[in-house]
C-alpha positions in Angstrom: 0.0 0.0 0.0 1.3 3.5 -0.3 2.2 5.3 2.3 0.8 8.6 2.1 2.7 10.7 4.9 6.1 9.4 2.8 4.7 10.5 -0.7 3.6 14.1 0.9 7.5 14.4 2.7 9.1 13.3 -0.6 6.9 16.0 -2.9 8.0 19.0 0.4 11.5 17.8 0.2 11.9 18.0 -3.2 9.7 21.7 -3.5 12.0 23.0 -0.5 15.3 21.5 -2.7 14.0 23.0 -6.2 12.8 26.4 -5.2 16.8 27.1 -3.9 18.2 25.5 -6.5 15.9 27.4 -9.0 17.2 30.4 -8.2 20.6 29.6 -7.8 20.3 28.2 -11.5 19.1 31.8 -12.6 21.2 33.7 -10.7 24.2 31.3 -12.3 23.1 31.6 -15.8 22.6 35.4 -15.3 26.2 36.3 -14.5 28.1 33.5 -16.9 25.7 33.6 -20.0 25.3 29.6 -19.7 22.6 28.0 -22.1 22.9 25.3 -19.9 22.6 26.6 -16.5 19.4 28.1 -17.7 17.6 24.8 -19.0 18.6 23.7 -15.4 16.7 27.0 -13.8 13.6 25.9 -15.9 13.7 22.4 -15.2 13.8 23.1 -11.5 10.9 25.3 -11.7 8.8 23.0 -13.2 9.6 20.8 -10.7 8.6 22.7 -8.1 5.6 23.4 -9.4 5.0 20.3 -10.2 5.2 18.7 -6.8 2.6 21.4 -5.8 0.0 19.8 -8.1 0.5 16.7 -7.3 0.4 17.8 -3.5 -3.0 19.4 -4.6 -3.8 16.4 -6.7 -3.4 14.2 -3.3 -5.3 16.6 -1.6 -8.1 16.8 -3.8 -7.9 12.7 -3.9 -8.6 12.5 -0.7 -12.4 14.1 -0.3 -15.2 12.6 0.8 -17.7 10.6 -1.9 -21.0 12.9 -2.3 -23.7 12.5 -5.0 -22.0 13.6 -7.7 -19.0 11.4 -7.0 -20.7 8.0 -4.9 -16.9 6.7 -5.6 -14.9 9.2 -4.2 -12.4 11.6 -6.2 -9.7 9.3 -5.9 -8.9 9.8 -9.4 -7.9 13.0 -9.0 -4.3 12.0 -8.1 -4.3 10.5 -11.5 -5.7 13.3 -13.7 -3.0 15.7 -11.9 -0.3 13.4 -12.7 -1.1 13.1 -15.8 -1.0 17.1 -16.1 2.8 17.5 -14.6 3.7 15.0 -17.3 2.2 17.5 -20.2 4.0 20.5 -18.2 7.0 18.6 -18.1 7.2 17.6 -21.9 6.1 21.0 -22.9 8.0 23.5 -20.8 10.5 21.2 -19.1 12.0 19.4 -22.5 10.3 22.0 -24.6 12.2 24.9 -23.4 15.2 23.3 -22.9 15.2 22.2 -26.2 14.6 25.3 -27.8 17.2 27.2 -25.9 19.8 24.7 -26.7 19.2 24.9 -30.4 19.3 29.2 -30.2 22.6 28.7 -28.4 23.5 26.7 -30.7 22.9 29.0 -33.6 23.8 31.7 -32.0 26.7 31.0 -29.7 28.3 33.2 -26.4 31.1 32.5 -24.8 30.9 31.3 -21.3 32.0 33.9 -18.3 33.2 33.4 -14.8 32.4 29.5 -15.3 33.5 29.1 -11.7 29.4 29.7 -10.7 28.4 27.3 -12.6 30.6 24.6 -10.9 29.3 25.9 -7.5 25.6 25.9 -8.2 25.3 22.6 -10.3 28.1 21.0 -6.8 25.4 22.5 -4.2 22.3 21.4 -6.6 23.6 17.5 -6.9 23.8 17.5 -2.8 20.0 18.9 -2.7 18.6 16.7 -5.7 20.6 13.9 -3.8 18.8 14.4 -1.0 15.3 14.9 -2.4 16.2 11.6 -5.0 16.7 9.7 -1.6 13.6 10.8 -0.1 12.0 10.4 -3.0 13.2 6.3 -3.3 12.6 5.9 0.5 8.9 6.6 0.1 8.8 4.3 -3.3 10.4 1.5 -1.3 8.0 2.0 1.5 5.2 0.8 -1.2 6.3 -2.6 -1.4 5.4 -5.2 1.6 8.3 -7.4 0.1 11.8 -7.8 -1.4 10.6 -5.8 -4.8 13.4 -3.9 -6.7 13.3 -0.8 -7.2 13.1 -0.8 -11.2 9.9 -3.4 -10.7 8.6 -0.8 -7.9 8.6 2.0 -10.8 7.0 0.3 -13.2 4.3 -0.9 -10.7 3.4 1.8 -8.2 0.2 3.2 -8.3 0.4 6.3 -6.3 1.9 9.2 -9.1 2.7 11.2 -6.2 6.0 9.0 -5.5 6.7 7.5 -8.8 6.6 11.3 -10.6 8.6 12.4 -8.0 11.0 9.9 -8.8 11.5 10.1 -12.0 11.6 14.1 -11.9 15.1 14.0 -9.3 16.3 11.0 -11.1 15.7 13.3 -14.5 17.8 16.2 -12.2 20.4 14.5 -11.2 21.2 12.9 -14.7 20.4 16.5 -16.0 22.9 18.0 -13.7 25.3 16.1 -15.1 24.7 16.7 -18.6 25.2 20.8 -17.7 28.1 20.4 -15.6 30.0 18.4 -19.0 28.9 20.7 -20.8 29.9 23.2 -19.0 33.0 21.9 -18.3 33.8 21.1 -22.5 32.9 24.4 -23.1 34.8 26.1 -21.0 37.9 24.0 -21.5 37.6 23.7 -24.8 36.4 27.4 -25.5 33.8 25.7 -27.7 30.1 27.5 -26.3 28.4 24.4 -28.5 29.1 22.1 -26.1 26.8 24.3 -23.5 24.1 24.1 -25.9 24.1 20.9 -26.8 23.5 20.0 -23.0 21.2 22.2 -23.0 19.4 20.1 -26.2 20.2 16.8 -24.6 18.7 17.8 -21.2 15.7 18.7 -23.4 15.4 15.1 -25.0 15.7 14.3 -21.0 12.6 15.5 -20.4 10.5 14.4 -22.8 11.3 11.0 -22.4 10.7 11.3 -18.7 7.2 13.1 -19.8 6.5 9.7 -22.2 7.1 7.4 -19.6 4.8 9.3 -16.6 2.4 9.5 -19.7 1.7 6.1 -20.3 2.2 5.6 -16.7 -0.5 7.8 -15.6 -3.2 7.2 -18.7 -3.4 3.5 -17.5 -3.8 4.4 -14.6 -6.7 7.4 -15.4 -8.4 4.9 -17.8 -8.2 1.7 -15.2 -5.9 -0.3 -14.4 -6.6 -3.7 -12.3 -4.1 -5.3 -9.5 -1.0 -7.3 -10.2 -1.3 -10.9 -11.1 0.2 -11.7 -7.4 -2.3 -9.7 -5.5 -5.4 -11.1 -8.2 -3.8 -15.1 -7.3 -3.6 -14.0 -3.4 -7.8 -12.4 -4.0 -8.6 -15.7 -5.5 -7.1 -17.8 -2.7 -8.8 -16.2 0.1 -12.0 -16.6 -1.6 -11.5 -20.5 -2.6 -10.5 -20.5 1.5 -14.0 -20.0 2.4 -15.6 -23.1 3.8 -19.3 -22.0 2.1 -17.9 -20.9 -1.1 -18.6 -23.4 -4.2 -16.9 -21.9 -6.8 -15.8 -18.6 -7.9 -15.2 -16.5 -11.1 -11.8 -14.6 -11.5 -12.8 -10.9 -9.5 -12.3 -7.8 -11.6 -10.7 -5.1 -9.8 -9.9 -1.5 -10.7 -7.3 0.5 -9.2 -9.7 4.6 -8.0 -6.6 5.9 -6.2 -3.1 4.4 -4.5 -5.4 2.7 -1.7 -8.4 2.7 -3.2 -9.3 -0.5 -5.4 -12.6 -1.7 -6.0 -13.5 -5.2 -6.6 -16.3 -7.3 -8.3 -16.5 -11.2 -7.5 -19.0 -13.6 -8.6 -19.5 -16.8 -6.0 -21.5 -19.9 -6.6 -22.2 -20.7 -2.7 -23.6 -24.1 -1.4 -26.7 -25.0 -2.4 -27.7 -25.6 1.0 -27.2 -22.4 2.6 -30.4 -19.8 3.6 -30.5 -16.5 2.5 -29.3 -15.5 5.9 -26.5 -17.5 6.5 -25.3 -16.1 2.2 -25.8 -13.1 3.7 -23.3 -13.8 6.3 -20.6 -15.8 4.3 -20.5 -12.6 1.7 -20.0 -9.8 5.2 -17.5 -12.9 5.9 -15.8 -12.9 2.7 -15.7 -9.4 2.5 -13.8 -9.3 6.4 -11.6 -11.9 4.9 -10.4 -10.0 1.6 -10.3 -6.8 4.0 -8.1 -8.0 6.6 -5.3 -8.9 3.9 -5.9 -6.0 1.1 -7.3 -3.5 2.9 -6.9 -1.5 -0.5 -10.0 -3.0 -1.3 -12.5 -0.7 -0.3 -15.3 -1.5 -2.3 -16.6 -5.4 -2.7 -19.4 -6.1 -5.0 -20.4 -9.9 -4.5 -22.9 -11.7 -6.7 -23.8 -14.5 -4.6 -25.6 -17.2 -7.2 -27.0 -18.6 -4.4 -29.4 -15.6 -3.4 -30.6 -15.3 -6.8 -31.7 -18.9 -6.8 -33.5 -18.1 -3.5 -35.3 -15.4 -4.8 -36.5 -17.4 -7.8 -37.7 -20.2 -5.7 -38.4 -18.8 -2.4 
């Protein structure tokens, strides 16, 4: 299950981290004329504003259901995730990309490089530590020995996995500036500075196509894992008044909220009453293990035969 104080310190951590090195970026780019430097500033300030939707996207997640909404607004999370993907494909790579390519047409030579060695040195420490936070919370998903590529591709809570992938994205970023940077200062060649700048672009967007097709399965509906359907399965078959069942059909509304549809052929020889009580029983049983599963829709055979022949 995810672990939603970990997700909210992971998305603070990483605002607090960007909004500094933001600025720093700027500030950096301002005085040495870096192409570079400044795709960094932008990508950090989409980041930060992109952990504050998805802190508003887990806030809004987390209402009540009314009328309007008799599931909840647990989707939410998801449409807002999908958003910060858009944002960072369009302004994050976009812009990047687009500066890179004027520098490159229209080259500068770098000044007082030394900045740029300070800020991107300070910035790897604070990305480092929001990355960490970031993994920590991800990790703190799984209930076993998962890996942490498998936890990526699996998680179901955009909050954590976004966040990942947008420090893992800075960090590798970061790295691209400070070579080119470095070549282009060494080298007295300002192309290299642009084309980081172009390559932290490409960055972007392919961090923006994964958390894409992350997100839209997600938004459209995406069922448990084959583990977790076996395990649903099994504690159902466990029942001592349960016949037979059919394979349940789940649906992932939010990180912890997955509903659930099960048909169950009980034994013939049970009342209404007592189906009654082996589905409340069932339902206890599935809770107790997944307790995920909020919503349980059980079609009991059994009561339907009843009701044809009371």
């Amino acid at each position: 299950m995810a672990n939603a104080n970990a997700s909210k310190l992971s998305l603070y951590g990483g605002i607090a981290a960007n909004v500094a090195i933001a600025v720093s970026k700027f500030v950096a780019a301002y005085f040495t004329g870096s192409s570079a430097m400044l795709s960094e500033g932008i990508h950090s300030l989409v980041d930060t504003g992109n952990s504050g939707l998805l802190l508003y996207g887990t806030a809004q997640s987390a209402r009540p259901a009314d009328a309007e909404h008799p599931f909840g607004h647990s989707k939410e999370l998801y449409f807002w995730g999908l958003i910060v993907a858009v944002l960072i494909f369009a302004i994050g790579g976009g812009m990047s990309f687009y500066e890179g390519v004027k520098h490159i047409q229209h080259p500068e030579p770098l000044e007082e490089a030394g900045w740029n060695y300070v800020v991107l040195g300070l910035s790897f420490l604070f990305e480092g530590i929001a990355f960490y936070l970031s993994v920590k919370a991800l990790l703190a998903q799984s209930s076993g020995n998962v890996g942490f590529v498998t936890m990526l591709r699996t998680s179901r809570d955009p909050a954590v996995f976004a966040s990942v992938m947008e420090n893992l994205a800075a960090l590798i970023g970061l790295a691209l500036a400070g070579i080119g940077v470095f070549l282009g200062h060494w080298l007295n060649n300002p192309y290299f500075d642009g084309g980081a700048s172009v390559a932290i672009g490409l960055l972007l967007m392919a961090v923006a196509v994964f958390l894409v097709g992350r997100t839209k399965g997600l938004l459209v509906g995406t069922g448990v894992d084959a583990v977790t359907l076996a395990n649903l399965e099994r504690i159902a078959r466990a029942q001592p008044q349960v016949r037979e069942i059919r394979s349940p059909l789940t649906m992932y509304l939010g990180p912890n909220d997955v509903i659930m549809a099960l048909d169950v052929d009980f034994a013939d020889n049970l009342s209404s009453t007592q189906v009654a009580a082996a589905v409340e029983h069932l339902q206890d049983a599935i809770r107790a293990e997944h307790p995920e599963v909020q919503r349980i829709f059980i079609e009991a055979k059994n009561l339907v035969q009843a009701a044809k022949h009371p």
